[in-house]
C-alpha positions in Angstrom: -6.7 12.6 -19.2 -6.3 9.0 -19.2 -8.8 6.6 -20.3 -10.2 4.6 -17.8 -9.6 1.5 -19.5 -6.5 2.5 -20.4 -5.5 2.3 -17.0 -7.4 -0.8 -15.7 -5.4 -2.6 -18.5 -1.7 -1.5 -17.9 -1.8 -1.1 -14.0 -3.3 -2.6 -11.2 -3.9 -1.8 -7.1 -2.7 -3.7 -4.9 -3.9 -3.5 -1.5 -0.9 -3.4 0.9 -0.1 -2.8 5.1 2.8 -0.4 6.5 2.8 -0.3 10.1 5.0 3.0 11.6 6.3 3.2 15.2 2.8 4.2 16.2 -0.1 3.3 13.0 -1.2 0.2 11.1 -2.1 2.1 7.8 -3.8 -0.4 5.2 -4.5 1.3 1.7 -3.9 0.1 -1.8 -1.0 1.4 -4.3 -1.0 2.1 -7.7 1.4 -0.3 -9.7 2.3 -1.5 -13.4 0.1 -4.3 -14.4 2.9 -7.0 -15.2 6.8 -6.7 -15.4 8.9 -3.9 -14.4 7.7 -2.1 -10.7 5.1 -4.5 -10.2 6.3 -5.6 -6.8 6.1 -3.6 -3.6 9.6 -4.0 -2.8 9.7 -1.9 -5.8 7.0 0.9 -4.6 9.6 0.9 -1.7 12.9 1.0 -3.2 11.9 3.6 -5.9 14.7 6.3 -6.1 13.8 9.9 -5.5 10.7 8.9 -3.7 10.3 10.1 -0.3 6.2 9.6 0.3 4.1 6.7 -0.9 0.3 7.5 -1.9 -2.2 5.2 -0.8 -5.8 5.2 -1.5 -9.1 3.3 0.4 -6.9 3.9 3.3 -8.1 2.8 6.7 -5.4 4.1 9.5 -5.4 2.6 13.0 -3.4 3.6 16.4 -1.2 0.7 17.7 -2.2 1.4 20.7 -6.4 1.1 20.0 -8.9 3.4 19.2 -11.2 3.5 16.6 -9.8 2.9 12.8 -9.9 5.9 10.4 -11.1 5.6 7.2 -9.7 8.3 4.4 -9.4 8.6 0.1 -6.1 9.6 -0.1 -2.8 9.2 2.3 0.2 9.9 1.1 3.4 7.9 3.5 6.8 9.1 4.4 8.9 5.9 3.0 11.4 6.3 5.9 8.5 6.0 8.6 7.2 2.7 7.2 8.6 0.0 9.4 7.4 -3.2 8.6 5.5 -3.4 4.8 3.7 -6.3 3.2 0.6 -7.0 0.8 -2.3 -8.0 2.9 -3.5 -11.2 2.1 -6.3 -12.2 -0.2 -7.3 -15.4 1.5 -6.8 -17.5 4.3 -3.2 -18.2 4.8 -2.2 -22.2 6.0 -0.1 -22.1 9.8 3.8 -21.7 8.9 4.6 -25.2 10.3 
């Protein structure tokens, strides 16, 4: 088992969006703390993957209806059509 500290120091979660032809799915990934497959271009473009797990996952039609809230979702990569890390903080206009 790894040590909880272990982890905290050499990864971090980053809390990130893919929307699908019909969701808005908002969760946060698992990646390397620093360096190598720290960027979510990265999460996306790893070979061999086919599904992306997400955890603290809020999922919401985009068509309406109320948001659902689940632990764990794990996302087909060739579903995702738009993908980007939510933002932290207020953004200024693009001008």
């Amino acid at each position: 088992m790894i040590d909880q500290a272990f982890r905290e120091q050499h990864h971090q979660l980053k809390r990130i969006v893919f929307e699908t032809a019909r969701h808005r799915i908002v969760g946060e990934v698992t990646v390397p703390a620093e360096g190598h497959r720290s960027r979510l271009s990265d999460v996306l473009n790893r070979e061999g993957v086919t599904f992306i797990s997400l955890v603290n996952v809020t999922i919401t039609g985009l068509d309406g209806g109320n948001p659902e809230q689940r632990p764990y979702v794990a996302v087909a990569r060739d579903q995702i059509q738009i993908a980007y890390e939510e933002a932290s903080e207020e953004l200024p206009p693009v001008s």
